[in-house]
Every structure is written in structure tokens, then in C-alpha cells.
PDB file of N, H, CA, C and O in Angstrom:
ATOM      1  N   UNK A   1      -3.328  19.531 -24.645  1.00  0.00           N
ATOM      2  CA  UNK A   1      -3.242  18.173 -24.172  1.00  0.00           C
ATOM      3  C   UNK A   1      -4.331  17.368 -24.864  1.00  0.00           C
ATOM      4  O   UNK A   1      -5.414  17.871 -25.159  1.00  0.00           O
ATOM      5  N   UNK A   2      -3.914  15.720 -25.187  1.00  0.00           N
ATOM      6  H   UNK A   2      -3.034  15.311 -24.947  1.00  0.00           H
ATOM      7  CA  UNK A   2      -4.667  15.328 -25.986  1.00  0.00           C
ATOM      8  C   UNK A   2      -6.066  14.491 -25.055  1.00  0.00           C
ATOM      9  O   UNK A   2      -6.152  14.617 -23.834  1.00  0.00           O
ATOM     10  N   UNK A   3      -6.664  13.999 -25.540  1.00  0.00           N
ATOM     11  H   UNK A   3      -6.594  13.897 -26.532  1.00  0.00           H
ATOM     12  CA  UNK A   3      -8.036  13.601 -24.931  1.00  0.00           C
ATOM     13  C   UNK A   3      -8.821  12.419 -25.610  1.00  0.00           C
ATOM     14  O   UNK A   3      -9.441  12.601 -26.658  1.00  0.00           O
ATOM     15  N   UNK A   4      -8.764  11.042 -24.891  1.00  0.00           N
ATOM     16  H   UNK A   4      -8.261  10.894 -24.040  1.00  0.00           H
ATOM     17  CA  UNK A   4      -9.114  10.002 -25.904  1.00  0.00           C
ATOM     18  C   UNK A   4      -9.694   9.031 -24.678  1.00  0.00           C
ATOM     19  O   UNK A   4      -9.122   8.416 -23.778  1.00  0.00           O
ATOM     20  N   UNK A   5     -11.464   9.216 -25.158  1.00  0.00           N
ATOM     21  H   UNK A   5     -11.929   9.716 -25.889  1.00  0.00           H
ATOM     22  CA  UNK A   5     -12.293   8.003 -24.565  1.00  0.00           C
ATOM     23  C   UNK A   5     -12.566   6.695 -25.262  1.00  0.00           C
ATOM     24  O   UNK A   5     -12.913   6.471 -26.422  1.00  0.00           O
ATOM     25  N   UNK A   6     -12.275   5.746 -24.070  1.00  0.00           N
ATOM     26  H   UNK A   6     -11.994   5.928 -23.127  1.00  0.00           H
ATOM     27  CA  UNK A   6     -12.588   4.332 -24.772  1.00  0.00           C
ATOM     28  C   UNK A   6     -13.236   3.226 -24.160  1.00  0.00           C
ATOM     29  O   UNK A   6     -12.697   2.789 -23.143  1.00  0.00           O
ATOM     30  N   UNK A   7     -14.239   2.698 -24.545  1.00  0.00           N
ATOM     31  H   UNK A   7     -14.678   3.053 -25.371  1.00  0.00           H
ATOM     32  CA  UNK A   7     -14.681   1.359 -24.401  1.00  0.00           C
ATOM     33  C   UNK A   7     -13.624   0.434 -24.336  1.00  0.00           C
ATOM     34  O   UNK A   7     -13.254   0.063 -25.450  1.00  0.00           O
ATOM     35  N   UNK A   8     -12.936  -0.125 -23.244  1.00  0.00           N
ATOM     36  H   UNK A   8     -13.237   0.176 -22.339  1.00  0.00           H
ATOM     37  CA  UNK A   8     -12.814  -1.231 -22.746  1.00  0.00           C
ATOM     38  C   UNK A   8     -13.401  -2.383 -21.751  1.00  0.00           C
ATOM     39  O   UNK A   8     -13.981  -2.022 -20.726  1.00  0.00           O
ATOM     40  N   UNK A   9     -13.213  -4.131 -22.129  1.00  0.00           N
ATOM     41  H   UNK A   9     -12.742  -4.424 -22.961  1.00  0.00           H
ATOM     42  CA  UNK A   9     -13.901  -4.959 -21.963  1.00  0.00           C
ATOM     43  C   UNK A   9     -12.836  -5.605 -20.899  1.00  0.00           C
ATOM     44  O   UNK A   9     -11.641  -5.702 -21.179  1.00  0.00           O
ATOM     45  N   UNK A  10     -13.334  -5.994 -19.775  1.00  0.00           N
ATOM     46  H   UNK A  10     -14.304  -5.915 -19.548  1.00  0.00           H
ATOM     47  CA  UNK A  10     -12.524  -6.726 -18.589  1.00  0.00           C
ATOM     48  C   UNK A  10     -11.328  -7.363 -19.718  1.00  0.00           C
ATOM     49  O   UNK A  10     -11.435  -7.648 -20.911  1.00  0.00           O
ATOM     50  N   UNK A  11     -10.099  -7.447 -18.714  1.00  0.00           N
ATOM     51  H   UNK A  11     -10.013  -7.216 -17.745  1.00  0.00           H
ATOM     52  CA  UNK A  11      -8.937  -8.053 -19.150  1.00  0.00           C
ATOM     53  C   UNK A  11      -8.131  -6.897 -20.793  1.00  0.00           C
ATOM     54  O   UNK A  11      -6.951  -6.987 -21.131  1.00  0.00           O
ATOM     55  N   UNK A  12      -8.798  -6.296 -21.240  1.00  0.00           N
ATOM     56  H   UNK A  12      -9.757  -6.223 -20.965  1.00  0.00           H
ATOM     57  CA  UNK A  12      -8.269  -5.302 -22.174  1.00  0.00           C
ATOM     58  C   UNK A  12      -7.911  -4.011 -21.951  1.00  0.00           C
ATOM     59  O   UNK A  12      -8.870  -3.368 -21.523  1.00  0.00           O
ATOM     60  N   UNK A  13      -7.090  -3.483 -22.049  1.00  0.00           N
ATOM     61  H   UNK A  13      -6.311  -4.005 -22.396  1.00  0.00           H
ATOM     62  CA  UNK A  13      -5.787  -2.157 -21.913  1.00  0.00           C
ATOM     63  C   UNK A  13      -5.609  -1.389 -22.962  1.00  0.00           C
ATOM     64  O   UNK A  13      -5.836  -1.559 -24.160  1.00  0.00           O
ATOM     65  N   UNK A  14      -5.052  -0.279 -22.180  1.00  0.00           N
ATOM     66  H   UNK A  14      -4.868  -0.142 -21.207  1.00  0.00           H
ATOM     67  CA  UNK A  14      -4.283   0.677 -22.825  1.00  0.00           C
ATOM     68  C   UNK A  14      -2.827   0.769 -22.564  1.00  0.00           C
ATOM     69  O   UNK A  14      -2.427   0.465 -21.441  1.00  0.00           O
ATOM     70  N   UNK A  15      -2.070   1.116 -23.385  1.00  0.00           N
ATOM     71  H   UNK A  15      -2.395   1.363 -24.298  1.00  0.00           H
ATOM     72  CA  UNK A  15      -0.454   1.424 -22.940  1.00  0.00           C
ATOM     73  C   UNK A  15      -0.493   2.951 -23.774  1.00  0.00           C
ATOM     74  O   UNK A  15      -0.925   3.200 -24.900  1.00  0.00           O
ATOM     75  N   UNK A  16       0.237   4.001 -22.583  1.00  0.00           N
ATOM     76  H   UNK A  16       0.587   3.798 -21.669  1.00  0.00           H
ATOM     77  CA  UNK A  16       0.436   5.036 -22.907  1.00  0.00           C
ATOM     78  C   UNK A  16       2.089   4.725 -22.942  1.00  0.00           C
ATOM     79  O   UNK A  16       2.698   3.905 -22.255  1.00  0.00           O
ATOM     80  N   UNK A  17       2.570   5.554 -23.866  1.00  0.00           N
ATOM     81  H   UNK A  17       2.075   6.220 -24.424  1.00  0.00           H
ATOM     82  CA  UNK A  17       4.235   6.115 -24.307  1.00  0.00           C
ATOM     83  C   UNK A  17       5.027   5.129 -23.866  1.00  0.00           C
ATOM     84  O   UNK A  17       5.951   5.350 -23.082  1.00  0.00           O
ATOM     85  N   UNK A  18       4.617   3.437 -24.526  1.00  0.00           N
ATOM     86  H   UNK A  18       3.867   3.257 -25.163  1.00  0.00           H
ATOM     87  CA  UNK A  18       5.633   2.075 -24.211  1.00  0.00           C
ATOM     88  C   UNK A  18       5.746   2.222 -22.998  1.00  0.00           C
ATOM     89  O   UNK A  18       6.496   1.279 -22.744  1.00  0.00           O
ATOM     90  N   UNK A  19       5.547   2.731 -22.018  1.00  0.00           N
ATOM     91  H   UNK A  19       4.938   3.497 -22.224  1.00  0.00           H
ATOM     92  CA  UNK A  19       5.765   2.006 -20.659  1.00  0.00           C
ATOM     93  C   UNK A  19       4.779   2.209 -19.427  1.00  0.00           C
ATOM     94  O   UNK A  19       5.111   1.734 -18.342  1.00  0.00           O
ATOM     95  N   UNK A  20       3.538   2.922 -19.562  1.00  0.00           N
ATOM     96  H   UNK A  20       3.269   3.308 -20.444  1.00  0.00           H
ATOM     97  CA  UNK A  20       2.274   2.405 -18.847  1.00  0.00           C
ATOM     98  C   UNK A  20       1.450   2.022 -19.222  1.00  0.00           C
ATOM     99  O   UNK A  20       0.911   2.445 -20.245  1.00  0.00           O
ATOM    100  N   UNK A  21       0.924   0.793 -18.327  1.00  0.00           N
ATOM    101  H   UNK A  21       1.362   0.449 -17.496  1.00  0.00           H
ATOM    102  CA  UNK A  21      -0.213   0.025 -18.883  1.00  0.00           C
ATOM    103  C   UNK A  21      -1.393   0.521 -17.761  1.00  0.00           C
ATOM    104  O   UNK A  21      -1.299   0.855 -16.580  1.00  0.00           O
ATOM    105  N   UNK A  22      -2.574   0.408 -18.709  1.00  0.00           N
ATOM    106  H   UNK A  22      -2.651   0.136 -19.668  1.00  0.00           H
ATOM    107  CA  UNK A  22      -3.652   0.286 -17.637  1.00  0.00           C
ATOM    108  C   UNK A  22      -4.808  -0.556 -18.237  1.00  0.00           C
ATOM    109  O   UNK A  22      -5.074  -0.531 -19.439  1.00  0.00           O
ATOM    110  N   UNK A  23      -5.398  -1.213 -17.433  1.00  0.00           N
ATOM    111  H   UNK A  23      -5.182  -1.233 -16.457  1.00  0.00           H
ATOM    112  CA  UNK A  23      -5.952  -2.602 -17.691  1.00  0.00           C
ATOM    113  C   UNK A  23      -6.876  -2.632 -16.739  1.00  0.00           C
ATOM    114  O   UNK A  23      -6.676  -2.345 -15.559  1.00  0.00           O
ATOM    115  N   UNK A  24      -8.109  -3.048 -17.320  1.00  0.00           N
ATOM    116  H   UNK A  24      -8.271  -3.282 -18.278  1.00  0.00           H
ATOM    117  CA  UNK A  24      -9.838  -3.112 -17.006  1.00  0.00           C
ATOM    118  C   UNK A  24      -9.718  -4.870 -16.252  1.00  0.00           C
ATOM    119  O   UNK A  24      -9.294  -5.845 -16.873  1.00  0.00           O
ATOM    120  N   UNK A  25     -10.194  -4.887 -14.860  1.00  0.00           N
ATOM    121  H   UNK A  25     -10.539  -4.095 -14.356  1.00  0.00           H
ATOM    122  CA  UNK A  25     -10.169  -5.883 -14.385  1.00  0.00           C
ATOM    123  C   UNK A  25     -11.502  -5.658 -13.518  1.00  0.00           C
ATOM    124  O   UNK A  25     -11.781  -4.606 -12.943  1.00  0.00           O
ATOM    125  N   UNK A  26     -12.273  -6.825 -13.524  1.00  0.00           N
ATOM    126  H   UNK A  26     -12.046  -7.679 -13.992  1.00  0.00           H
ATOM    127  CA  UNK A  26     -13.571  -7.230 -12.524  1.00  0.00           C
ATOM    128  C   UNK A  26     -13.541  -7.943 -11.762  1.00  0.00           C
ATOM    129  O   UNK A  26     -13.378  -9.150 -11.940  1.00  0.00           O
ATOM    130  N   UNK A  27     -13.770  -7.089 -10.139  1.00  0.00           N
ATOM    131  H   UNK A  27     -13.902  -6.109  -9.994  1.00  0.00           H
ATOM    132  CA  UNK A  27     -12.954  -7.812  -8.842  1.00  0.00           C
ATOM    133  C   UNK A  27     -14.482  -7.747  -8.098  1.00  0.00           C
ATOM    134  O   UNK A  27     -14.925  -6.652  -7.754  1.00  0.00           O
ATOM    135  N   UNK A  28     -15.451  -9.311  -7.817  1.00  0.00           N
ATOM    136  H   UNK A  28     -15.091 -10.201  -8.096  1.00  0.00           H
ATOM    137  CA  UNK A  28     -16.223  -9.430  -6.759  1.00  0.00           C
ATOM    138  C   UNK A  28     -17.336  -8.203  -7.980  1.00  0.00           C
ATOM    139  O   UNK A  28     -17.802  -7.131  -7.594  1.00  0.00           O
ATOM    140  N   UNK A  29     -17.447  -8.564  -8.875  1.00  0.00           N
ATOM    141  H   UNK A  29     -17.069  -9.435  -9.188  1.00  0.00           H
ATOM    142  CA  UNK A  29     -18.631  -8.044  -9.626  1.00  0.00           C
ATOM    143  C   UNK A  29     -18.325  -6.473  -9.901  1.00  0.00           C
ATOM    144  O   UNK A  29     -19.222  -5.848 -10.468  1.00  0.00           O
ATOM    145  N   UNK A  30     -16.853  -5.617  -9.464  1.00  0.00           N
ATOM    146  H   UNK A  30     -16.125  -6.125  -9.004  1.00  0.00           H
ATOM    147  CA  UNK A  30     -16.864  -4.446  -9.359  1.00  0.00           C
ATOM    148  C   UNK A  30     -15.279  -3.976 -10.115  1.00  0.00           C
ATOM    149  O   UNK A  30     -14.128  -4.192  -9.734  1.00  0.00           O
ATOM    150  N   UNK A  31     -15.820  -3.243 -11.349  1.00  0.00           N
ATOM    151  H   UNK A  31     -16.755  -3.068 -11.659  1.00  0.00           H
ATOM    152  CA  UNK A  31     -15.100  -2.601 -12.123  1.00  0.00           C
ATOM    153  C   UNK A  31     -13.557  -1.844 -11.686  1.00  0.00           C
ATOM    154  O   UNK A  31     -13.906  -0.729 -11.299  1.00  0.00           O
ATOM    155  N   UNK A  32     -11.980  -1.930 -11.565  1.00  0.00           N
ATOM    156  H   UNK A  32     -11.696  -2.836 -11.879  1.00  0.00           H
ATOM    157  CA  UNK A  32     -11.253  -1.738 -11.281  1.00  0.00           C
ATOM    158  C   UNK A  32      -9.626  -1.815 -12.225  1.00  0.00           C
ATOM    159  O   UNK A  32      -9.239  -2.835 -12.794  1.00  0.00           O
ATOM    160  N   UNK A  33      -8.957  -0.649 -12.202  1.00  0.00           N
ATOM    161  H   UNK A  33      -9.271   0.180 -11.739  1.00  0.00           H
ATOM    162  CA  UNK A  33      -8.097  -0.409 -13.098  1.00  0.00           C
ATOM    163  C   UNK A  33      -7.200  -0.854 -12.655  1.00  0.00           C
ATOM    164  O   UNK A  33      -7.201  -0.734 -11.430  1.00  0.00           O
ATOM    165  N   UNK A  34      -5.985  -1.570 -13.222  1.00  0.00           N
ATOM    166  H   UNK A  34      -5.985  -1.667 -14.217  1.00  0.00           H
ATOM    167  CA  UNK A  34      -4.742  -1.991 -12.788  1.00  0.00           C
ATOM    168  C   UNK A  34      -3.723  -0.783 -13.469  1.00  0.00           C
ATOM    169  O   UNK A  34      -4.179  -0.258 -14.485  1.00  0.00           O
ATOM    170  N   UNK A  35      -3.087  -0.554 -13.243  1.00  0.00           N
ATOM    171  H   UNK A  35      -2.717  -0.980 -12.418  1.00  0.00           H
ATOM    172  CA  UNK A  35      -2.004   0.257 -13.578  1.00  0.00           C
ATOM    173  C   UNK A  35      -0.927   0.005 -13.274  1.00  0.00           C
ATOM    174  O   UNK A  35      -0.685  -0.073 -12.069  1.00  0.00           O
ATOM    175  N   UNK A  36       0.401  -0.276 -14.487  1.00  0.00           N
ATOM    176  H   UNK A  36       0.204  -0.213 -15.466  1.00  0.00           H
ATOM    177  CA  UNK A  36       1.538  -0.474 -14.148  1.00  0.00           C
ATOM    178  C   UNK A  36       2.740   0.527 -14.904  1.00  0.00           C
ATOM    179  O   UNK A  36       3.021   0.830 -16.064  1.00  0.00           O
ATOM    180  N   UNK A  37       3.057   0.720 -14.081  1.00  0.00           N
ATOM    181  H   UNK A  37       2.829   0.474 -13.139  1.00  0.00           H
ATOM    182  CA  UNK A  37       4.089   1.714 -14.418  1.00  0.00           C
ATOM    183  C   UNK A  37       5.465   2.031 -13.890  1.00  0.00           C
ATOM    184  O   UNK A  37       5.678   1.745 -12.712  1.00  0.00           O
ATOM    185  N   UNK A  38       6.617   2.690 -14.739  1.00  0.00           N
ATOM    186  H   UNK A  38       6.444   2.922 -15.697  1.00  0.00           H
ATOM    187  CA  UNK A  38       7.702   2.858 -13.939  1.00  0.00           C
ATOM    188  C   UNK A  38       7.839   3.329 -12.274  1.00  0.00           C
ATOM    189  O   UNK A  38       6.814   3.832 -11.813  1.00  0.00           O
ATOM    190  N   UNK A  39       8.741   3.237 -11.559  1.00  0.00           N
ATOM    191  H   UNK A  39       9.574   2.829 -11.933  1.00  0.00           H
ATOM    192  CA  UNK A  39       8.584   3.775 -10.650  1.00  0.00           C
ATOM    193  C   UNK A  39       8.524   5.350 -10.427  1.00  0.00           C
ATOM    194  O   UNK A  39       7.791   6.072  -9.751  1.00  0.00           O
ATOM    195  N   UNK A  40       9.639   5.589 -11.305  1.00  0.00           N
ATOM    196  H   UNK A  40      10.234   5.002 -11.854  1.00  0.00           H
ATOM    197  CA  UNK A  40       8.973   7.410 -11.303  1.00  0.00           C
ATOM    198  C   UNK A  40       7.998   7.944 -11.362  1.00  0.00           C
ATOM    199  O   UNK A  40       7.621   8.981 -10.815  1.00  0.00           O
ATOM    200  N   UNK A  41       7.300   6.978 -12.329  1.00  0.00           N
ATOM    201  H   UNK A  41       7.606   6.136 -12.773  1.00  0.00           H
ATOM    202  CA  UNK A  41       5.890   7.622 -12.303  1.00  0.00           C
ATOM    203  C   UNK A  41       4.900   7.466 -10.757  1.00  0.00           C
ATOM    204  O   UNK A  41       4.530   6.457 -10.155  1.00  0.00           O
ATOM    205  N   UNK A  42       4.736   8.639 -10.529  1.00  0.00           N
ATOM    206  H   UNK A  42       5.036   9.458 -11.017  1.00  0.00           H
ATOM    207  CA  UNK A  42       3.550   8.987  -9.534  1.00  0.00           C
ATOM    208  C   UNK A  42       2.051   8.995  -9.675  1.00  0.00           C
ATOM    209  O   UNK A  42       1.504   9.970 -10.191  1.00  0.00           O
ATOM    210  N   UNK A  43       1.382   8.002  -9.260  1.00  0.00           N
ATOM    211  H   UNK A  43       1.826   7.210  -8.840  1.00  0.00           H
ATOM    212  CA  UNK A  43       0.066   7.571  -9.564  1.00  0.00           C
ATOM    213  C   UNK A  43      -0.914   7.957  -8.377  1.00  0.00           C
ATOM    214  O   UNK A  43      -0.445   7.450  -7.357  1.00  0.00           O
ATOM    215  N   UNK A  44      -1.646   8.388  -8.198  1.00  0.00           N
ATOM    216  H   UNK A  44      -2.027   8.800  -9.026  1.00  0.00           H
ATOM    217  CA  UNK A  44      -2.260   9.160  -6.904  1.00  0.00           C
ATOM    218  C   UNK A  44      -3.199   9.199  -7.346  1.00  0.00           C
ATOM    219  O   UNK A  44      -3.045   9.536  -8.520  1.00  0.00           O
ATOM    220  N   UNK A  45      -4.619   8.986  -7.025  1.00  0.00           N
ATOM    221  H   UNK A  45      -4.744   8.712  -6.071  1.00  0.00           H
ATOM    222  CA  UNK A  45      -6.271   9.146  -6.796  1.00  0.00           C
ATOM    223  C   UNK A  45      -6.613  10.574  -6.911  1.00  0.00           C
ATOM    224  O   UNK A  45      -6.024  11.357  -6.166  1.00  0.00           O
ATOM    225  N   UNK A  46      -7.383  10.962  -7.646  1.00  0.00           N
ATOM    226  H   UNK A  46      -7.861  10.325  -8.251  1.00  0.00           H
ATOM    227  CA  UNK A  46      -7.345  12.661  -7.853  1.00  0.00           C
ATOM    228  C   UNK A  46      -8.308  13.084  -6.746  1.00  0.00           C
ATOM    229  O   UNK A  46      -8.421  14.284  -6.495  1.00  0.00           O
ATOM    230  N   UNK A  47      -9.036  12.138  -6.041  1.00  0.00           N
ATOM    231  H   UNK A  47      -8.944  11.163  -6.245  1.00  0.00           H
ATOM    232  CA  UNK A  47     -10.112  13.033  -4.519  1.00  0.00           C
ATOM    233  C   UNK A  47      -8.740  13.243  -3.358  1.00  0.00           C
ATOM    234  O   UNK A  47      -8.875  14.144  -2.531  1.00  0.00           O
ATOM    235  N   UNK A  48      -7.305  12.308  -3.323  1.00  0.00           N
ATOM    236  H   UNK A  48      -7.196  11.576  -3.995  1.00  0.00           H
ATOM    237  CA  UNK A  48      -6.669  12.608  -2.451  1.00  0.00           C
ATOM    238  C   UNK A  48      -5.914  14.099  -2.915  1.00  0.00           C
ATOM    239  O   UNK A  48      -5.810  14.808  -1.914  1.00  0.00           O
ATOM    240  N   UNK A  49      -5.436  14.677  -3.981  1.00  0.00           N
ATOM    241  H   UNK A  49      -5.521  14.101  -4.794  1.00  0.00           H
ATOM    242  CA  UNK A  49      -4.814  15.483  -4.142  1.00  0.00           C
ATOM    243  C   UNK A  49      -4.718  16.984  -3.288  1.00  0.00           C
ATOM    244  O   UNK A  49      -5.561  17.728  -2.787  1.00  0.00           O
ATOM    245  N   UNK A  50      -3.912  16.995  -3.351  1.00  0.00           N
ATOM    246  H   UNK A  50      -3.228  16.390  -3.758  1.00  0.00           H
ATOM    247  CA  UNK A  50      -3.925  18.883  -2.021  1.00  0.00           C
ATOM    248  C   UNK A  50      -3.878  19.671  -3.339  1.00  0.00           C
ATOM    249  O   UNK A  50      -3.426  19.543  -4.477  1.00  0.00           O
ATOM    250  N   UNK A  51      -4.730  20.746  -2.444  1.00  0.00           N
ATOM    251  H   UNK A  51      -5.097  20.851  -1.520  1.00  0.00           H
ATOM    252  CA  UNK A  51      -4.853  21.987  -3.660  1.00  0.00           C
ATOM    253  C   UNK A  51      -3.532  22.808  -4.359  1.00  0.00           C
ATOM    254  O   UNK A  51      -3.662  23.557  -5.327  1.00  0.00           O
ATOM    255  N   UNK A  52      -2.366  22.552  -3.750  1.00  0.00           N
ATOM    256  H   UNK A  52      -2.261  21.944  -2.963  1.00  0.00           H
ATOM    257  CA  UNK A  52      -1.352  22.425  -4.662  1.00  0.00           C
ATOM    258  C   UNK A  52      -1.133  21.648  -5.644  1.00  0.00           C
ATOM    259  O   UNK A  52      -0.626  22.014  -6.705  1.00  0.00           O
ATOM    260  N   UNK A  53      -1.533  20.393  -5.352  1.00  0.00           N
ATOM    261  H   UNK A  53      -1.945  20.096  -4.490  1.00  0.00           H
ATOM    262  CA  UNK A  53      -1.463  19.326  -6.324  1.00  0.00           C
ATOM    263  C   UNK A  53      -2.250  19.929  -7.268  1.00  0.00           C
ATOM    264  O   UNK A  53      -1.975  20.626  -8.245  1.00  0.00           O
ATOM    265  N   UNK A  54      -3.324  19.518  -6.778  1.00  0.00           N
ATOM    266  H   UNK A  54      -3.547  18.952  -5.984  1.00  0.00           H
ATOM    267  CA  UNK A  54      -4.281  19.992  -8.201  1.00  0.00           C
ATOM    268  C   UNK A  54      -4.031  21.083  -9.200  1.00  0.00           C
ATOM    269  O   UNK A  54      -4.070  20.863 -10.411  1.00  0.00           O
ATOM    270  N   UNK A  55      -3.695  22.615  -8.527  1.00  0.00           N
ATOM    271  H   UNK A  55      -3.663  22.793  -7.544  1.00  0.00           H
ATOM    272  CA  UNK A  55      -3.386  23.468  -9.205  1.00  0.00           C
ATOM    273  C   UNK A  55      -1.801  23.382 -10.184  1.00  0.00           C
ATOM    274  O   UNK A  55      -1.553  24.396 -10.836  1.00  0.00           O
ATOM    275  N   UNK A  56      -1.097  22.572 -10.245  1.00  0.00           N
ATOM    276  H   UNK A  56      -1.299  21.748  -9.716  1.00  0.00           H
ATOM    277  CA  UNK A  56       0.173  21.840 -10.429  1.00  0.00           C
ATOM    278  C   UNK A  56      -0.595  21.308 -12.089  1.00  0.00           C
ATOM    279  O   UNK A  56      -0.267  21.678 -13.216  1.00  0.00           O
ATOM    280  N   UNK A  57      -1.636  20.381 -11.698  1.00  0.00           N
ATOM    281  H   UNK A  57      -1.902  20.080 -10.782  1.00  0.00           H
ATOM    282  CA  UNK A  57      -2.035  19.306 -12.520  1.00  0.00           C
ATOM    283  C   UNK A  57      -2.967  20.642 -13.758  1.00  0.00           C
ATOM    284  O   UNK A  57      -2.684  20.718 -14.953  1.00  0.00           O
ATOM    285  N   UNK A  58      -3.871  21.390 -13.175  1.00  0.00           N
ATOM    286  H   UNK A  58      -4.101  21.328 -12.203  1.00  0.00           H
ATOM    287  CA  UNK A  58      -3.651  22.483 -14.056  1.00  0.00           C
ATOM    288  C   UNK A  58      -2.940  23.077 -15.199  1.00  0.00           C
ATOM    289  O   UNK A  58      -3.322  23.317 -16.344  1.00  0.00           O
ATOM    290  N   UNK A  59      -1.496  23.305 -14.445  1.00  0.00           N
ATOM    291  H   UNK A  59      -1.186  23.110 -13.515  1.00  0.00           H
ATOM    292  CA  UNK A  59      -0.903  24.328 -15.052  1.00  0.00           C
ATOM    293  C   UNK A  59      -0.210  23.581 -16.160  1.00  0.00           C
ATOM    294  O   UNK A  59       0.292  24.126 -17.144  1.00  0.00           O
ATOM    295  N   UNK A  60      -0.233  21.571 -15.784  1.00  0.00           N
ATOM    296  H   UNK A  60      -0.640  21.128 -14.985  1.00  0.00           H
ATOM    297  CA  UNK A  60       0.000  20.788 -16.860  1.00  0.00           C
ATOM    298  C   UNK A  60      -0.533  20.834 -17.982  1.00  0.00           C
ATOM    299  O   UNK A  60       0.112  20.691 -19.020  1.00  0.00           O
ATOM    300  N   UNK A  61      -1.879  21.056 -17.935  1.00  0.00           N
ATOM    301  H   UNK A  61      -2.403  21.173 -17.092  1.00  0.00           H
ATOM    302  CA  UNK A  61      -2.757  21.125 -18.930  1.00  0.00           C
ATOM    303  C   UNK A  61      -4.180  20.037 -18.422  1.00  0.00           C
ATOM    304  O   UNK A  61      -5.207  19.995 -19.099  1.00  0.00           O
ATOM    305  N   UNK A  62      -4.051  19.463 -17.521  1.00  0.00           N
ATOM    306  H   UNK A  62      -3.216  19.498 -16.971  1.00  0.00           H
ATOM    307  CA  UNK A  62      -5.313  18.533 -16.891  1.00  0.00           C
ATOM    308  C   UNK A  62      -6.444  19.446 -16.193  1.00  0.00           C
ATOM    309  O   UNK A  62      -6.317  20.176 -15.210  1.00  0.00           O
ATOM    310  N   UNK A  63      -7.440  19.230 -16.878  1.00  0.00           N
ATOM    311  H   UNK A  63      -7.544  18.637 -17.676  1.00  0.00           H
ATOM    312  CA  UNK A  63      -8.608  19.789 -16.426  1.00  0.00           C
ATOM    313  C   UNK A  63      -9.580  18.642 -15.329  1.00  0.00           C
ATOM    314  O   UNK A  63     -10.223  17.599 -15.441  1.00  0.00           O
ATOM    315  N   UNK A  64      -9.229  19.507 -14.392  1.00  0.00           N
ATOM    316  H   UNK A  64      -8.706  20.355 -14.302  1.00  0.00           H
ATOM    317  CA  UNK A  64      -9.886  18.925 -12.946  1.00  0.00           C
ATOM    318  C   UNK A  64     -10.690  19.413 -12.410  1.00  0.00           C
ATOM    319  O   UNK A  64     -10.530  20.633 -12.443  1.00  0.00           O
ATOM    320  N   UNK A  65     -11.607  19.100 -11.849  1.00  0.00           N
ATOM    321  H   UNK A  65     -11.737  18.109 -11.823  1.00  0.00           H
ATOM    322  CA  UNK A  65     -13.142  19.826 -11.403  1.00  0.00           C
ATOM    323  C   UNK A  65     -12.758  20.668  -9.971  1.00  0.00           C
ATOM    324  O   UNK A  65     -13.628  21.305  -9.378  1.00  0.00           O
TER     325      UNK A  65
END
């Protein structure tokens, strides 16, 4: 799985595979991602995940603490 860090500046994005965006927005002085995406796609906070989940996200190839 591939792996790519980046410096982004409020209001500037990424689009993964033409159809998710995610976009650097500053709300009340505090750093926050917008994300838009199809509905299939499942977007979930990785501290909520159940240890199925996680081990799932694993076997994808995502390395999770």
C-alpha cells in the first residue's frame, strides 16, 4: 500500500481515485478536514473503530497503532 505525506494550506486538497476529496479547512482557529465522498464509501474516525474493524483495516494493508 502506497504512502504519501503532504503539506497542505487552509482551503487546499487532495482528490484520491477522481472521486474523494479531502480539503484542509480552519474552523474558530482549529485545523479540520472536510471529506467528500461517494456514498459507498465508509468514512469512520479510527479511535471509534471495534477491534474487528481495525483488524479488517490490517489485513487491507493499513497500519494502525
Amino acid at each position: 500500500m502506497g504512502k504519501l505525506s503532504l503539506t497542505r494550506r487552509p482551503g487546499e486538497g487532495i482528490i484520491i481515485d477522481k472521486k474523494i476529496r479531502i480539503t484542509v479547512m480552519v474552523i474558530n482557529n482549529v485545523p479540520k478536514l472536510v471529506i467528500e465522498a461517494p456514498k459507498d464509501v465508509n468514512i469512520v474516525r479510527e479511535e471509534v473503530l471495534t477491534v474487528e474493524e481495525i483488524e479488517i483495516c490490517r489485513e487491507n494493508g493499513l497500519s494502525l497503532a
